[in-house]
C-alpha positions in Angstrom: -3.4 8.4 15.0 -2.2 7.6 11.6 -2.2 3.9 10.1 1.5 3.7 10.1 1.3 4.7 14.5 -1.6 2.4 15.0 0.6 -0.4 13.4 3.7 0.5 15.7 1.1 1.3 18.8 0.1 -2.4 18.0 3.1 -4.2 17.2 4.6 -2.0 20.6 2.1 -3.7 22.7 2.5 -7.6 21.0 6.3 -6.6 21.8 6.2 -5.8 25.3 4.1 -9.0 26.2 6.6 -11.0 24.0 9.4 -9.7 26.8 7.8 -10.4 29.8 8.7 -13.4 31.8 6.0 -15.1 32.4 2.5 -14.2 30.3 -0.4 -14.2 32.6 -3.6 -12.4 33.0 -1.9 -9.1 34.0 0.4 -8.9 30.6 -2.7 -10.2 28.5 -4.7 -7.3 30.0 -2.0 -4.7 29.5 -1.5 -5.4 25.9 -4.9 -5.6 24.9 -5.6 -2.4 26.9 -2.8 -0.7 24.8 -4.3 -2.5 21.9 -7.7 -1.2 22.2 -6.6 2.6 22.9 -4.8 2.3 20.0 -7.7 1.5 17.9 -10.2 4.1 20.0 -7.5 6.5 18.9 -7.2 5.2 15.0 -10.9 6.0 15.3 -12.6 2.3 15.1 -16.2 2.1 16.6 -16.3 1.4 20.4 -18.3 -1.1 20.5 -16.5 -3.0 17.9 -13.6 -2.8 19.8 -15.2 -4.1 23.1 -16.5 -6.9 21.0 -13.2 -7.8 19.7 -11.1 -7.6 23.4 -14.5 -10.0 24.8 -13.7 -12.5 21.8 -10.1 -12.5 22.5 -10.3 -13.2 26.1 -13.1 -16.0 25.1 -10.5 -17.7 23.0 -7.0 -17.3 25.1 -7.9 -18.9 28.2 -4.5 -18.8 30.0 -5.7 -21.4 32.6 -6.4 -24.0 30.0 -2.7 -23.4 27.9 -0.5 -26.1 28.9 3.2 -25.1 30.0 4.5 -26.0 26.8 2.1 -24.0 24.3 3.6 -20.8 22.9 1.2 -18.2 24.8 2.3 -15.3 22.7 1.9 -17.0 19.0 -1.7 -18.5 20.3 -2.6 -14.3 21.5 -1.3 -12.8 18.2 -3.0 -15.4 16.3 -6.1 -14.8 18.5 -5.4 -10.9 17.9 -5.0 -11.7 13.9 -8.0 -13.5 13.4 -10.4 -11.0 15.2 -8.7 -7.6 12.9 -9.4 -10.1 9.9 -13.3 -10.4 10.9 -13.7 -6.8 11.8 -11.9 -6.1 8.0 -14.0 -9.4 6.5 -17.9 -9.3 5.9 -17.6 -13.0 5.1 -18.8 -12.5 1.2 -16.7 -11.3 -1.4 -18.4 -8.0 -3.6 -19.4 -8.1 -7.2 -16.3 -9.2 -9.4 -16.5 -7.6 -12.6 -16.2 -10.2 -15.7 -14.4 -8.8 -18.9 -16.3 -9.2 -22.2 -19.6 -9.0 -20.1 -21.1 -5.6 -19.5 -21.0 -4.6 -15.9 -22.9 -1.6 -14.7 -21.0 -0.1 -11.1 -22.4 2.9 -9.6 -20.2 5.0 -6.7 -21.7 6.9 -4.2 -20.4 8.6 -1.3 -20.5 12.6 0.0 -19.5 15.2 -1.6 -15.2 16.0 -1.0 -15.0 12.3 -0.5 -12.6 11.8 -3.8 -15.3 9.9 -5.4 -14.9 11.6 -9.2 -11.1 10.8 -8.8 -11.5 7.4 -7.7 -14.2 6.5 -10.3 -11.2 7.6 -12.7 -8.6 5.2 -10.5 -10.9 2.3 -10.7 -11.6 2.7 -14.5 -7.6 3.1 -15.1 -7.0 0.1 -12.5 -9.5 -2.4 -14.6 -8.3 -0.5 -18.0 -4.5 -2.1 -17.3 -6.0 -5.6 -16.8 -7.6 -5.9 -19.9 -11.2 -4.3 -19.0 -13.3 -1.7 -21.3 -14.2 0.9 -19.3 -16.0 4.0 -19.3 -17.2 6.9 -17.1 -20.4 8.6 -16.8 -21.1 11.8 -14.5 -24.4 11.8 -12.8 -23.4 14.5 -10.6 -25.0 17.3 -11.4 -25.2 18.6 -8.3 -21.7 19.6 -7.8 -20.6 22.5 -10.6 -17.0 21.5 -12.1 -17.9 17.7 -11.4 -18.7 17.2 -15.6 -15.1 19.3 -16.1 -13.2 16.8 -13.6 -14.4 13.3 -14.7 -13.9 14.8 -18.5 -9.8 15.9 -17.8 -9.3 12.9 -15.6 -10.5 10.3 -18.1 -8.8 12.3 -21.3 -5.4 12.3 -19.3 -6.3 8.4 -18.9 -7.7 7.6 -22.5 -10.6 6.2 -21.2 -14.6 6.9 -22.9 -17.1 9.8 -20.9 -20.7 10.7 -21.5 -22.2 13.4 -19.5 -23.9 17.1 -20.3 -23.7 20.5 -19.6 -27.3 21.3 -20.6 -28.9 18.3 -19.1 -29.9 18.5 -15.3 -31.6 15.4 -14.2 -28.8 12.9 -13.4 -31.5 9.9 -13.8 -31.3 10.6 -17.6 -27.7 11.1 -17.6 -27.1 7.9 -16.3 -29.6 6.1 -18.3 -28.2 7.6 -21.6 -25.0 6.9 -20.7 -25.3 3.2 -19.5 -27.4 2.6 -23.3 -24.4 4.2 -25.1 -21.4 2.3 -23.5 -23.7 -1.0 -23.4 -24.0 -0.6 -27.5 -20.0 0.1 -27.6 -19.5 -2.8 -25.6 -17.5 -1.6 -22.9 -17.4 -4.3 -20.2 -17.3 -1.9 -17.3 -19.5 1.1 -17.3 -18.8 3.6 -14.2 -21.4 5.7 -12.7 -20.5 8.7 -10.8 -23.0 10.3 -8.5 -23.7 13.1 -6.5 -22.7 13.8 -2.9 -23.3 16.7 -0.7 -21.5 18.2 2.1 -23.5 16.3 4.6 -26.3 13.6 3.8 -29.8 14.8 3.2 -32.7 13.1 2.2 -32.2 14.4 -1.4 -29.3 13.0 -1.7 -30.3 9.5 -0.8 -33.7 9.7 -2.8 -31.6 11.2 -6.0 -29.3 8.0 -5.6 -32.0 5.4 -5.1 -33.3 6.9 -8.6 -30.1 7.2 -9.9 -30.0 3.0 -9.0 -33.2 2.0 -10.2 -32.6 3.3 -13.5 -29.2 1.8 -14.1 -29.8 -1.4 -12.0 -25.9 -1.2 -11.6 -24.1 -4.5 -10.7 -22.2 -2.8 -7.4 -22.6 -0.3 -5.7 -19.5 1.2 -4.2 -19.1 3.8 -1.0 -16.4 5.9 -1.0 -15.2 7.0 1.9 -13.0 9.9 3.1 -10.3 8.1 5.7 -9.9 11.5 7.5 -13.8 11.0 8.9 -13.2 9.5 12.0 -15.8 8.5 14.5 -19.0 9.6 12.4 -17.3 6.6 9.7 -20.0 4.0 10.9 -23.2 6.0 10.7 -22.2 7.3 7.4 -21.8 3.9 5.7 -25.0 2.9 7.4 -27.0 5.7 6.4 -25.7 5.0 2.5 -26.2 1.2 3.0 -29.9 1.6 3.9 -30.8 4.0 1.1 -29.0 1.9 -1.9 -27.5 -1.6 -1.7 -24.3 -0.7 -1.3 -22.3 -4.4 -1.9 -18.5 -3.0 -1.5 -16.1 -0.1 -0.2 -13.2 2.1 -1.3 -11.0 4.2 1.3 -9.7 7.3 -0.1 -6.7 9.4 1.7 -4.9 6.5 3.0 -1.3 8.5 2.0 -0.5 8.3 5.8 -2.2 11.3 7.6 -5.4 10.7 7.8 -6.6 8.0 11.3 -7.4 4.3 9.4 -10.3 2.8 11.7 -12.6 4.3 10.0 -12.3 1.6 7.0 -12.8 -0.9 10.4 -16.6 1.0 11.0 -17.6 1.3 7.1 -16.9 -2.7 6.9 -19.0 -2.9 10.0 -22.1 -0.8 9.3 -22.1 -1.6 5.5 -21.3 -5.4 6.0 -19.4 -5.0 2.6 -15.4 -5.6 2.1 -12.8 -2.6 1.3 -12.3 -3.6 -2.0 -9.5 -0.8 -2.9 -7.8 1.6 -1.0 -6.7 5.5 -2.5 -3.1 6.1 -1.5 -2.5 9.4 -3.3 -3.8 12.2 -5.4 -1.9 9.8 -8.8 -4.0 7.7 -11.1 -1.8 4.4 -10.0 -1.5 5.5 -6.1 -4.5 2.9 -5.7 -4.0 -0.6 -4.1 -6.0 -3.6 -4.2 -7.3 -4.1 -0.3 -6.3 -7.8 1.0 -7.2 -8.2 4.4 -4.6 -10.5 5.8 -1.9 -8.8 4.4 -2.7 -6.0 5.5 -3.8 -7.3 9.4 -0.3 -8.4 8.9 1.7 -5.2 8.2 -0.4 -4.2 11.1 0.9 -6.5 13.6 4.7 -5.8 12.4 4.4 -9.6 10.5 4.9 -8.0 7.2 3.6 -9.3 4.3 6.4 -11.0 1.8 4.1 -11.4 -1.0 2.6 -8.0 -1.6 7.1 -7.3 -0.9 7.4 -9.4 -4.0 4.7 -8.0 -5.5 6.8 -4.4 -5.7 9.8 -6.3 -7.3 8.2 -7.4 -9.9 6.5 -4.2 -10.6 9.7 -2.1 -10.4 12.4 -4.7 -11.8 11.7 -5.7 -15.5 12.0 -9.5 -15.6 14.9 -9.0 -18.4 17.2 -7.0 -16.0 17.2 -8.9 -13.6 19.5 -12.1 -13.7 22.4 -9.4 -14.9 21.8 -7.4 -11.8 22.4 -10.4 -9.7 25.0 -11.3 -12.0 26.8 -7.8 -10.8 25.4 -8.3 -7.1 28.1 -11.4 -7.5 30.6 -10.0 -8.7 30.8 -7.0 -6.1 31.0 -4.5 -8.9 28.5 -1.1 -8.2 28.7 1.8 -10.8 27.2 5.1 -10.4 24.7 4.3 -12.9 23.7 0.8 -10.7 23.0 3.4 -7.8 21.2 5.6 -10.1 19.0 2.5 -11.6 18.3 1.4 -8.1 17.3 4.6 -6.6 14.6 4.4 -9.8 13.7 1.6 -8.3 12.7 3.0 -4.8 11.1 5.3 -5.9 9.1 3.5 -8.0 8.0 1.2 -5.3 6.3 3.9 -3.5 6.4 5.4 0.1 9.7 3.7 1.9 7.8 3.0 5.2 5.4 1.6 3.4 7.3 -0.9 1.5 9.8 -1.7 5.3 6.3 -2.7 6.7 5.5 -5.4 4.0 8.5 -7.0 6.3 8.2 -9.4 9.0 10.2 -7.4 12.0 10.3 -4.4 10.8 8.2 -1.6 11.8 7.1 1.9 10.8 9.7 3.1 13.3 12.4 2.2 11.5 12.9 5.7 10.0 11.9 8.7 11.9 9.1 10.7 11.3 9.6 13.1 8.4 12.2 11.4 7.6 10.9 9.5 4.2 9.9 12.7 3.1 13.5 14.3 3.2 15.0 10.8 2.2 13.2 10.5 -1.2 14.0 14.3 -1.7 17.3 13.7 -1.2 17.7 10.5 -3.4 16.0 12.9 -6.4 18.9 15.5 -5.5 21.7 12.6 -6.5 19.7 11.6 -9.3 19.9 15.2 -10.7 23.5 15.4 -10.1 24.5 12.2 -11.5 22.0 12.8 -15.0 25.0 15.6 -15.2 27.8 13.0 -15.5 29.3 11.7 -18.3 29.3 7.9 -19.4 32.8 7.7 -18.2 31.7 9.2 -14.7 28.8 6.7 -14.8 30.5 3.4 -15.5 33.7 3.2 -13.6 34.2 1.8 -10.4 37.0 3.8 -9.3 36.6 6.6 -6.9 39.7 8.7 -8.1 38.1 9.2 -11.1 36.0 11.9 -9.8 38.7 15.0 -9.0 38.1 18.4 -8.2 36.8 20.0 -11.0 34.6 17.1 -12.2 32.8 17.8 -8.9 32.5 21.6 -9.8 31.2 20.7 -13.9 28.5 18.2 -12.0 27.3 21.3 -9.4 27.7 23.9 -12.1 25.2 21.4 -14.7 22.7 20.4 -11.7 22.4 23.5 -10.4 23.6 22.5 -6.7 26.7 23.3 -4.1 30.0 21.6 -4.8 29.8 19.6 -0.9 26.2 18.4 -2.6 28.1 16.0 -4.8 30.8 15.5 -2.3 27.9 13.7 -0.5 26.6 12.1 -3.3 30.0 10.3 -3.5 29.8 9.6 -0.1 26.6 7.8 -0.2 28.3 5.8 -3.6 31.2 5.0 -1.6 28.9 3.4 1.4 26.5 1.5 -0.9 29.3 0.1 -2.9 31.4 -1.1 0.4 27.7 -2.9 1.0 27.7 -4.2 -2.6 31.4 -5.7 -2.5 30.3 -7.9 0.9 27.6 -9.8 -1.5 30.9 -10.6 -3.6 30.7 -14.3 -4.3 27.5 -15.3 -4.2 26.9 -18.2 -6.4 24.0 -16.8 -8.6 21.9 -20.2 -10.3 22.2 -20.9 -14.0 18.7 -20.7 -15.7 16.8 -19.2 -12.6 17.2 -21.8 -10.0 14.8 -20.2 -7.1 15.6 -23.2 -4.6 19.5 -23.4 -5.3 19.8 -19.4 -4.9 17.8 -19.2 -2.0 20.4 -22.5 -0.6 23.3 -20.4 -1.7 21.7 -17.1 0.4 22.3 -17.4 3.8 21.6 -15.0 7.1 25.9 -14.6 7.3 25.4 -12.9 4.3 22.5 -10.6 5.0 24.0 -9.7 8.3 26.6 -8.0 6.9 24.5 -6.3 4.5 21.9 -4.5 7.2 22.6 -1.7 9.0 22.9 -2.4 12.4 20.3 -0.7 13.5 18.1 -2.5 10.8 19.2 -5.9 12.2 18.4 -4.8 15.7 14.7 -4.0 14.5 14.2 -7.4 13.1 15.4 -9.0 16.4 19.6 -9.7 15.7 21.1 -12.9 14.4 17.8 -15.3 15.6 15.5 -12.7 13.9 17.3 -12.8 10.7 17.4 -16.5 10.5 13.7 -16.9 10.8 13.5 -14.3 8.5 15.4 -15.7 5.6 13.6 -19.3 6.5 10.4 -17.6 5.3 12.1 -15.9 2.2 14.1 -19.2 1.4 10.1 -21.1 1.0 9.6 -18.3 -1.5 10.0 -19.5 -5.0 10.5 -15.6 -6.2 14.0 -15.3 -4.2 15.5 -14.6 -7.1 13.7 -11.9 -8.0 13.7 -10.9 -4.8 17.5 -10.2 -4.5 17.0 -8.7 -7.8 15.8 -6.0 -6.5 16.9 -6.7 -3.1 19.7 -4.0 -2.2 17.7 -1.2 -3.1 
């Protein structure tokens, strides 16, 4: 079971006891029964699993729950707060300080994406301000020196290792001394794995760790493990100190629980999470937020988050500006389909929403959407200014259609779709016509102006079903309206 099914298996079963009459010990059982083979399925440890349903029913005690509490908040709250402590050790890891030279060491069997992630986590600190470099240790694995070298060329970031040199103890120690006297305020140490864990793998790492005295110690971890997850972290946690962990291969095939069973045996937080084979497909690991998506509660910051990431600060008062005025362009289609794709895997980014769950679009279906969305966007890099800019449908005749197919190599009824899809997002465009945008950024005046009439008429109805109709929406937009970043939200809103 995927993450994105164990979130709907979960947020199914909290849905269910939401529409039963009357909660008692029956409907409690039932949905924690569906919760728990939901996570046996995602692959968490058993016995963490027992232990959390045992808490649960320790702290929802039906009998004790006066008429008037709210059964179902006080269980998903109950079901909240245990995920969160099976996700939270209690102590935060290392934090790295810049100007101050840091020494992190990453271990982890072999096919794990350690030598990649090493790469993601020096790019990832490199953006913020950091001074990192790599060093490979492995020289178990032949090709390992080759890797870390092209991944941290393509990523301009300092290496040291050998192709001469064989003892990984020196390696490291060399390279640590170097890095220390360029001051670089983050030196990486990549070590080796092997297909399965032997004892001289765990006695070349505690070397490896006494020479460098690293700072952290970081297990990477292949998502796709499954049930062997727990003894794995344990078995590295017992050899080194291991004080944090990364999950690679969370792009939504591989089963998630095992992240649950590292945090367990290692008693050390998932500090990052690998979401792709791309330098940037690597997320910061929050464990509330994520608990959240989860449960189908979304997670509106981490939403806002995207916005900001994908809709420079400078474009976007003149996008709500045209969001008023109920005028959409070809080219404000094109920009906006940027934007989505920019903002990474669709599903992902519905989740971040409270209501709205990963089965909002079929499976396969992101795949095929964001395929077709980079079809339009050849076609239309085929148009002319003209073409672009104007708002009026005519303008595209006949044997436009056939110059855009001919120059984007695709079938005339291609484009004829394109149009179509224009033609629908700007009849959604025009019903946001009116909306009295703020002078000088006025978050709490917008978010006053923006009201659910408006939204409904925006969402598919499908969509608005999802989120639970007109009362869903409301409560919705209550939550949004709190949020100073409206604005910025409905920047990027309507993409």
């Amino acid at each position: 079971m995927v993450l994105a099914e164990l979130g709907g298996s979960i947020s199914r079963a909290l849905q269910q006891m939401s529409n039963a009459t009357i909660i008692d010990e029956k409907v409690l059982n039932d949905c924690l029964n569906e919760i728990t083979r939901a996570l046996l399925q995602s692959d968490v440890q058993f016995k963490l699993v027992r232990d959390m349903q045992t808490n649960i029913k320790k702290i929802v005690n039906l009998d004790d729950l006066a008429a008037g509490h709210n059964k179902r908040k006080i269980i998903q709250q109950a079901i909240f707060n245990e995920l969160c402590k099976m996700l939270d050790p209690g102590k935060p890891s290392f934090t790295p300080k810049k100007s101050k030279p840091s020494v992190v060491m990453f271990v982890g069997l072999q096919g794990s994406g350690k030598t990649t992630t090493c790469t993601k986590y020096a790019y990832y600190h490199q953006k913020k301000g950091w001074k990192p470099a790599l060093v490979c240790a492995d020289t178990f694995r032949a090709g390992a020196f080759d890797q870390l070298k092209q991944n941290a060329t393509k990523a301009k970031i300092p290496f040291y290792g050998s192709y001469m040199e064989s003892d990984p103890v020196k390696i490291a120690v060399e390279g640590v001394e170097r890095f220390k006297k360029e001051n670089c305020d983050l030196i990486i140490v990549d070590t080796s794995g092997r297909h399965k864990q032997e004892v001289a793998l765990f006695e070349e790492m505690r070397q490896v760790s006494e020479a460098t005295k690293p700072d952290l110690v970081i297990f990477v971890m292949d998502s796709s493990i499954g049930q062997a997850a727990f003894d794995q972290a344990q078995a590295f946690k017992q050899s080194v100190a291991v004080g944090a962990v990364i999950v690679t291969k969370m792009d939504g095939h591989a089963k998630g629980g095992g992240a649950l069973s590292a945090v367990a045996a290692t008693k050390s937080p998932v500090i990052f999470i690998g979401t792709g084979e791309h330098m940037d497909e690597f997320e910061v690991f929050d464990v509330k937020p994520f608990v959240s998506r989860l449960l189908g509660m979304g997670d509106l910051s981490g939403f806002m988050d995207k916005i900001h990431e994908v809709v420079p600060m400078d474009q976007q008062p003149e996008l709500l500006q045209k969001l008023s005025e109920g005028t959409f362009t070809v080219r404000i289609m094109y920009e906006q389909f940027q934007n989505i794709l920019k903002m990474g895997p669709i599903n992902q980014v519905f989740s971040m929403l409270p209501g709205f769950s990963s089965e909002l679009m079929p499976k396969g279906g992101e795949k095929e959407s964001q395929a077709k969305i980079k079809r339009y966007m050849t076609m239309m890099d085929s148009m002319t200014d003209e073409e672009l800019d104007s708002t009026n449908p005519k303008l595209m005749n006949e044997s436009r259609m056939i110059r855009i197919a001919r120059g984007s190599g695709r079938q005339v009824r291609e484009v004829v779709e394109m149009f179509e899809e224009y033609k629908r997002l700007a009849k959604i465009w025009s019903k946001m016509k009116g909306l009295k945008i703020p002078k000088k950024g006025d978050m709490s005046a917008l978010s006053r102006n923006m009201n659910a009439q408006h939204m409904s008429k925006v969402l598919p109805p499908q969509m608005l079903k999802q989120i639970g109709g007109m009362g869903g929406l409301q409560n919705l937009m209550k939550q949004m309206g709190s949020n100073k970043d409206m604005m910025n939200m409905f920047g990027g809103g309507d993409k």
